[in-house]
C-alpha positions in Angstrom: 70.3 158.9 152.3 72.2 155.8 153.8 74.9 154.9 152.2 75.6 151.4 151.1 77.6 148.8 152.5 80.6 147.0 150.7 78.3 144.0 150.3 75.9 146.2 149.0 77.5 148.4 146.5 79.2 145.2 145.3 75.8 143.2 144.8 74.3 146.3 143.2 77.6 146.5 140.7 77.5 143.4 139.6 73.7 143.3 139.1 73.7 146.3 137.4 76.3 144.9 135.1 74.4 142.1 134.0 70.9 144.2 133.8 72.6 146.0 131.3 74.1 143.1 129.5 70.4 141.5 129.9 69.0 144.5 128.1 71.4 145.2 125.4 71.2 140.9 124.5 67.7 141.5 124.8 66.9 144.2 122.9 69.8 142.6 120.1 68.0 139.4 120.3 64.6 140.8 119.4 65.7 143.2 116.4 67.5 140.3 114.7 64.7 138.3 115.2 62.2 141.4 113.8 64.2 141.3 110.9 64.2 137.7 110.1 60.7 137.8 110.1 60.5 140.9 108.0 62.8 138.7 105.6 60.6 135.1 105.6 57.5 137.2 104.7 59.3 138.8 102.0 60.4 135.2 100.7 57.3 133.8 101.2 55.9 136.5 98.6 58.6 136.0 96.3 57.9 132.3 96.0 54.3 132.9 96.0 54.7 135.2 92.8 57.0 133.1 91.5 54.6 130.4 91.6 51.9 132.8 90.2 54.2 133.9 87.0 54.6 130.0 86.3 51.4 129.6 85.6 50.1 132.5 83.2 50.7 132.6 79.4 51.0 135.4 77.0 49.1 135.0 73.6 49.1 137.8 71.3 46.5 139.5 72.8 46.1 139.8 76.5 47.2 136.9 78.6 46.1 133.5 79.9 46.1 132.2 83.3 46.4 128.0 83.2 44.7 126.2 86.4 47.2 123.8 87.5 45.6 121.1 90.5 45.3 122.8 94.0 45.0 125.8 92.5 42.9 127.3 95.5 45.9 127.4 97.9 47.8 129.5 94.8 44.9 131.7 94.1 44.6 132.4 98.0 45.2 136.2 98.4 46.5 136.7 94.4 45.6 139.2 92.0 46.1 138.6 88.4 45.3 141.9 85.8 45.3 142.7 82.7 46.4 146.1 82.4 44.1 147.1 84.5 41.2 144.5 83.8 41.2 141.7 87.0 41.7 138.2 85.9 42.0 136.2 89.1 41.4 137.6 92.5 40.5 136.2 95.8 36.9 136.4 96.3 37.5 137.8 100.3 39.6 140.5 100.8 39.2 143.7 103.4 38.5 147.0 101.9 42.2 148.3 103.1 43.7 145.6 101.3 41.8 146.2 98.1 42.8 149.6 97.8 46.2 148.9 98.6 46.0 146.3 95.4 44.1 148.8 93.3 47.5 151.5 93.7 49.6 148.9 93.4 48.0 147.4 89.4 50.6 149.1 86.9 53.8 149.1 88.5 57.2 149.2 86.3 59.0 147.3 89.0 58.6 145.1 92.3 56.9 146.7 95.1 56.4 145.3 98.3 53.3 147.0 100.5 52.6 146.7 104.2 48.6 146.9 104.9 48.5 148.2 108.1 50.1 145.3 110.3 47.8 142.5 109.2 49.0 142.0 105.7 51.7 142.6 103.4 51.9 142.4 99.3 54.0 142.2 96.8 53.0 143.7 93.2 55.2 142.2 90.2 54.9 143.5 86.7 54.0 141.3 83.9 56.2 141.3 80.8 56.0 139.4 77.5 59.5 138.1 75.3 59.3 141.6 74.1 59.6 143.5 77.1 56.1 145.1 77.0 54.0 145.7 80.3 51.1 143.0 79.7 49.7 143.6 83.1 50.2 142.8 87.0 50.3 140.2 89.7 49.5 141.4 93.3 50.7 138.8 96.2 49.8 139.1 99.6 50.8 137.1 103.0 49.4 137.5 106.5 51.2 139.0 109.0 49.4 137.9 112.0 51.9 134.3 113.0 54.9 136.8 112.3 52.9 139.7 114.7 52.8 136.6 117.1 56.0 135.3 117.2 57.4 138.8 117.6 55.0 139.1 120.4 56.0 135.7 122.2 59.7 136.4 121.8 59.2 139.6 123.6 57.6 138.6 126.3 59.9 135.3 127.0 63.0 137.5 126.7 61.1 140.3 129.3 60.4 136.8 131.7 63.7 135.1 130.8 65.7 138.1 131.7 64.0 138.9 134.7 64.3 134.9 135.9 68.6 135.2 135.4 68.7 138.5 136.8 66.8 137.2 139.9 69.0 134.1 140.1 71.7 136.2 139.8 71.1 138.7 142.2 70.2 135.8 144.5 73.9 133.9 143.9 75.9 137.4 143.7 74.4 138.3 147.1 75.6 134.3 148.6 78.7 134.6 146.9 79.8 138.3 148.2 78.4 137.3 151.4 80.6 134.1 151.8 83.7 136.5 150.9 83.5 138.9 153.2 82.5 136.6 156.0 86.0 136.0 157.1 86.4 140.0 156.9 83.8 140.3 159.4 84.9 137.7 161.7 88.5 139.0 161.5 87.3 143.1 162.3 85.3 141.7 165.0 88.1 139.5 166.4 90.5 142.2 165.8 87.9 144.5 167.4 87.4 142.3 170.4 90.7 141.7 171.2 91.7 145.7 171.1 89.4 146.0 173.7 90.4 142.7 175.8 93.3 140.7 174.8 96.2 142.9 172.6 98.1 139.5 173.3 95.8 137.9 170.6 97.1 137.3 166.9 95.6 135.7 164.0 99.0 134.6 162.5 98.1 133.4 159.2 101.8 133.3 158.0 103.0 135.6 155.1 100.7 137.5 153.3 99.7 135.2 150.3 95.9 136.7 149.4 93.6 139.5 150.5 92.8 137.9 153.5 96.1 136.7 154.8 97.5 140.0 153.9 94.6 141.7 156.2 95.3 139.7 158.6 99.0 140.6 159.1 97.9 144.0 158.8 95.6 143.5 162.0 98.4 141.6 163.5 100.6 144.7 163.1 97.8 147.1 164.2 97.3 145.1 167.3 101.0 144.7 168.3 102.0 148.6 167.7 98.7 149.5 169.9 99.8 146.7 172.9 103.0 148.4 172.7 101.6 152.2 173.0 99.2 150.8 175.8 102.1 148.8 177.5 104.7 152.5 177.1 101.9 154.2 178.3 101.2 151.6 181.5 104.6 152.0 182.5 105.5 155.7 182.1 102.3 156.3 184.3 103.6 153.9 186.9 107.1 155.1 186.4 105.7 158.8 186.7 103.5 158.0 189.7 106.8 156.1 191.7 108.5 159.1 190.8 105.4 161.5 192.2 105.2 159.7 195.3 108.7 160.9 197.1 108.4 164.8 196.8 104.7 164.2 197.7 105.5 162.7 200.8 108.5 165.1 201.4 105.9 167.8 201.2 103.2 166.6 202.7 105.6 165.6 205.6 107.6 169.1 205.9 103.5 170.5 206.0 102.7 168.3 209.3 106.0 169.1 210.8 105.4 172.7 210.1 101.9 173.0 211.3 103.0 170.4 214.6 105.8 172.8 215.5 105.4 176.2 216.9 101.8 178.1 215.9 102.7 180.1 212.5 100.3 183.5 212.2 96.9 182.4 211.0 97.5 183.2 207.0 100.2 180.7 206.9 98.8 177.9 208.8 95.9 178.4 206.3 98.6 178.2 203.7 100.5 175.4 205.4 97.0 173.5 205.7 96.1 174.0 202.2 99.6 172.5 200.8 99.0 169.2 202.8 95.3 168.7 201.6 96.5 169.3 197.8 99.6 166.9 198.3 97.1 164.2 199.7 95.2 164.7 197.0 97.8 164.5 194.8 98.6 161.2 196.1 95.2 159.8 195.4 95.4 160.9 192.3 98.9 159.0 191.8 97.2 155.9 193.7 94.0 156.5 191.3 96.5 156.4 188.2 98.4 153.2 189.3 94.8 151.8 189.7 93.8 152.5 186.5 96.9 151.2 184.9 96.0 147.9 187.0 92.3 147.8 185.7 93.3 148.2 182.0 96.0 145.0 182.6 93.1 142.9 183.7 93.7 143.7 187.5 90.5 143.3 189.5 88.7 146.3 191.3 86.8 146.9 194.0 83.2 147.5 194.7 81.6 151.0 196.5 79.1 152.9 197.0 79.6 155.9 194.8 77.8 158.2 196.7 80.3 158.4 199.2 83.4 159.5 196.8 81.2 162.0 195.1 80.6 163.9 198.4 84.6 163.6 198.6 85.2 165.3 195.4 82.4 168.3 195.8 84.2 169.2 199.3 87.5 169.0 198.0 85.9 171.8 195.5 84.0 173.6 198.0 86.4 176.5 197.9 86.1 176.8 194.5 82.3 176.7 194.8 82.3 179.7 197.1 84.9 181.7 195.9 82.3 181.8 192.5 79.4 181.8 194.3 78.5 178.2 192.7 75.9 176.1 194.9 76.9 172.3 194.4 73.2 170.3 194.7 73.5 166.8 195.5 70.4 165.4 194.6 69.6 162.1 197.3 69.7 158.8 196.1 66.1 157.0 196.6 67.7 153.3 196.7 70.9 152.2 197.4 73.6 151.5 194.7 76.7 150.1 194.3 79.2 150.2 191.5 82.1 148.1 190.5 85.0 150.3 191.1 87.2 151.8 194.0 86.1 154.6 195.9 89.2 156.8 195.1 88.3 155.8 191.3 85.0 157.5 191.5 86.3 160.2 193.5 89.2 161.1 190.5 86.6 160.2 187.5 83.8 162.7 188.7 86.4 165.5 190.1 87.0 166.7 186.8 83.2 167.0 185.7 82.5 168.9 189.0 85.4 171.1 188.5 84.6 171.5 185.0 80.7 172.8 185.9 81.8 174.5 188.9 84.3 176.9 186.6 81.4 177.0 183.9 78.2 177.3 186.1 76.6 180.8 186.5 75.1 180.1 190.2 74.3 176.0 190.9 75.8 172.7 189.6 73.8 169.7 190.5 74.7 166.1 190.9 72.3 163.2 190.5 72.4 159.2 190.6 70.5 157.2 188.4 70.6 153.3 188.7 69.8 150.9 186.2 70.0 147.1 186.0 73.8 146.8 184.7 75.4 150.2 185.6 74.9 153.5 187.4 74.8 157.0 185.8 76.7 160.1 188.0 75.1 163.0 186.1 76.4 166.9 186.4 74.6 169.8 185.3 75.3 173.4 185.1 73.7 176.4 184.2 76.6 178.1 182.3 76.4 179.2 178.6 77.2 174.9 177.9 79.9 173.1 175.6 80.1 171.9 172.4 80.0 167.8 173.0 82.0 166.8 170.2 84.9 168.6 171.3 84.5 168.0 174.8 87.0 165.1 175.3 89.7 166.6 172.8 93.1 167.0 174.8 94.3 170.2 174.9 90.8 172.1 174.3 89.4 174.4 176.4 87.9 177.5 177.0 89.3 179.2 180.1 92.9 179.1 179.2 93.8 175.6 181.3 95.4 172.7 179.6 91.9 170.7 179.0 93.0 167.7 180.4 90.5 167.1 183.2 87.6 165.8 181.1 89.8 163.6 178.8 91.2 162.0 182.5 87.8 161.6 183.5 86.7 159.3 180.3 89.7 157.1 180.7 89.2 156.8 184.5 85.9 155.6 183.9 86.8 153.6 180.8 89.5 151.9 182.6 86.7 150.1 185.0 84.5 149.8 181.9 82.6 152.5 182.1 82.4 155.6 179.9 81.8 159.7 180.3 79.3 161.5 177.5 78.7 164.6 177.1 74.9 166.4 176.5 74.6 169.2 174.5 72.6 171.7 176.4 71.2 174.0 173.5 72.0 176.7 175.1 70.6 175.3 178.8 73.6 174.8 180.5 76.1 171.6 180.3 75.7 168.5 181.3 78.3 165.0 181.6 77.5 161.6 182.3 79.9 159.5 184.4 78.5 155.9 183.6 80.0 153.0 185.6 79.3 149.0 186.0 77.0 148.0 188.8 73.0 148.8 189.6 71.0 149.2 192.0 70.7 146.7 195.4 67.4 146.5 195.6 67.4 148.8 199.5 64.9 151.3 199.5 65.7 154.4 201.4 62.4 156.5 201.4 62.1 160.1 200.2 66.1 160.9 200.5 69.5 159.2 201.3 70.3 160.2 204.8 
């Protein structure tokens, strides 16, 4: 399930806070009004008995209903006994409600009596000056208006409360939106510039709100990874100056040796092997110093990567046969170019071929892919394969060495802005992607590179 997003979880809070508060006034607003209504048919039946009692006398015997003017509205749904012997009653009345009256003739006290949820009556004893039950009035009031009303008020609070909880969902989502749209702008400024311009600062002054005080927090961010990146720049280049001296001095004493009198065959091989490691050592160095330069904004050069990739498999070629590794190259069917030095390829894909050749059961092979904006440099193994996600952790690795190679590799590439992934192989072998800036040229070359 995907997780929600600040703006989200804060829209859905504070809609969720006022659904509840909709409800609870809701369902509040619609009981008090139930029982209001409950209580204005009750009145209604009071006065309407009251206005019944006014007009009935009690002679010695029995008792005597007078017939004031408009006494049809009075009679309307009233029931007047004596004892049990009807006096007045309305001459329409349901069944239900008629039987409801009959139970109610007699009573000692007042009764009020809901007929299903059409009608409800009230039954009143009648009393002489002596106290003695002379009979009974029966009151009744329709229920259908206050049925109605109940009805409407539902249904406007159901409409009213969905209308405010739109609306509100509507200005929550504006309002969180214009909050945290200087958030986004600063992460993707701050974000930018950690990939482009460290110089960059917001400098907003001393934090005074949640912005300004995220801002100086970026500011800080920013300036303690310019300094990291600018100590790191310059113990590589202070490293590399440092490099090239004993390089040369052995490289040097390796030609003088292998110039001067023929050594036996095993340590001219020796004396050979020195001097091609101490060159490459010093492209490496040279590689380093050029990667420093890329990341400070330096400009690179262009090649054709084919070239330094055939480099680096030869300068592995002993390696290769000493484990009985075959290292394919697979041809290149049009030309491409990429936007880096040669000696830059040559270091970023060294470690990936070393890497598969160590790995590999029997072949490792090496193919070019162009696309419109970049070229992808992909090796493949058939060795038991690696776990990607912990295939560019320093210090990681499986045959003992320091597992710095493949780390090397990605900043290499990264440093000309490109990148290295990793494949997961299930099983199949692994396989890296060196990924670098260019494309193809648009040259054709036919069924294979020569």
């Amino acid at each position: 399930m995907k997780r929600l997003t600040l703006r989200g979880r804060v829209v859905a809070a504070s809609v969720g806070v006022l659904l509840v508060a909709l409800v609870a006034l809701s369902i509040g607003f619609n009981v008090v009004l139930d029982r209001r209504l409950d209580s204005d048919a009750s009145s209604v039946l009071r006065n309407r008995a009251d206005a019944q009692l006014a007009t009935i006398d009690f002679p010695a015997r029995g008792l005597h209903v007078e017939e004031p003017p408009n006494d049809a509205a009075l009679d309307h749904q009233a029931w007047v006994y004596a004892g049990r012997r009807p006096v007045e009653q309305p001459a329409i009345a349901t069944p239900a409600v008629r039987s409801a009256v009959q139970s109610l003739i007699g009573v000692r006290r007042s009764v009020e009596r809901s007929v299903g949820q059409d009608v409800r009556l009230l039954a009143v004893p009648l009393r002489d000056a002596a106290g003695g039950l002379r009979g009974t009035i029966v009151v009744g009031v329709s229920l259908v208006p206050y049925e109605h009303t109940r009805r409407i008020a539902l249904v406007a609070s159901a409409i009213l409360g969905l209308v405010l909880l739109l609306v509100a969902l509507l200005a929550v989502r504006a309002a969180v939106r214009m909050a945290l749209r200087p958030i986004s702008e600063m992460t993707e400024r701050a974000a930018d510039w950690s990939e482009h311009d460290l110089h960059r600062r917001f400098h907003l002054g001393p934090p005074r709100d949640e912005l300004t005080a995220l801002a100086a927090t970026f500011d800080g961010l920013l300036r303690r990874i310019e300094a990291v990146l600018r100590h790191e720049q310059r113990l590589s280049a202070e490293i590399a100056h440092e490099l090239r001296t004993p390089l040369t001095t052995v490289r040097g004493e390796a030609e003088l040796a292998l110039d001067g009198a023929a050594p036996e065959p095993r340590l001219r091989e020796a004396l050979q092997l020195v001097h091609e490691e101490a060159e490459r050592m010093e492209s490496v160095i040279d590689t380093l110093l050029a990667s420093a330069r890329a990341a400070e904004g330096a400009t690179v050069g262009r090649c054709d990567p084919v070239g330094p990739v055939r480099d680096a498999v030869r300068a592995l070629a002993g390696a290769a046969q000493t484990r009985n590794v075959e290292v394919a190259i697979e041809p290149a069917r049009e030309e491409v170019i990429v936007d880096a030095e040669p000696a830059m390829v040559s270091q970023a894909v060294y470690p990936l071929l070393e890497n598969a050749v160590r790995h590999a059961a029997s072949r490792v092979d090496v193919s070019f892919t162009p696309g419109d904006d970049d070229v992808v440099i992909r090796v493949a193994d058939d060795g038991p394969g690696i776990q990607a996600s912990d295939a560019f952790e320093p210090g990681i690795s499986t045959t003992g060495g320091a597992g710095l190679g493949l780390p090397l590799a990605r900043r290499l590439a990264r440093s000309c802005g490109g990148d290295v992934e990793a494949l997961d192989g299930a099983g199949r072998g692994a396989a890296f992607e060196l990924r670098l800036p260019g494309g193809r040229t648009g040259t054709d070359l036919g069924p294979g590179r020569p």
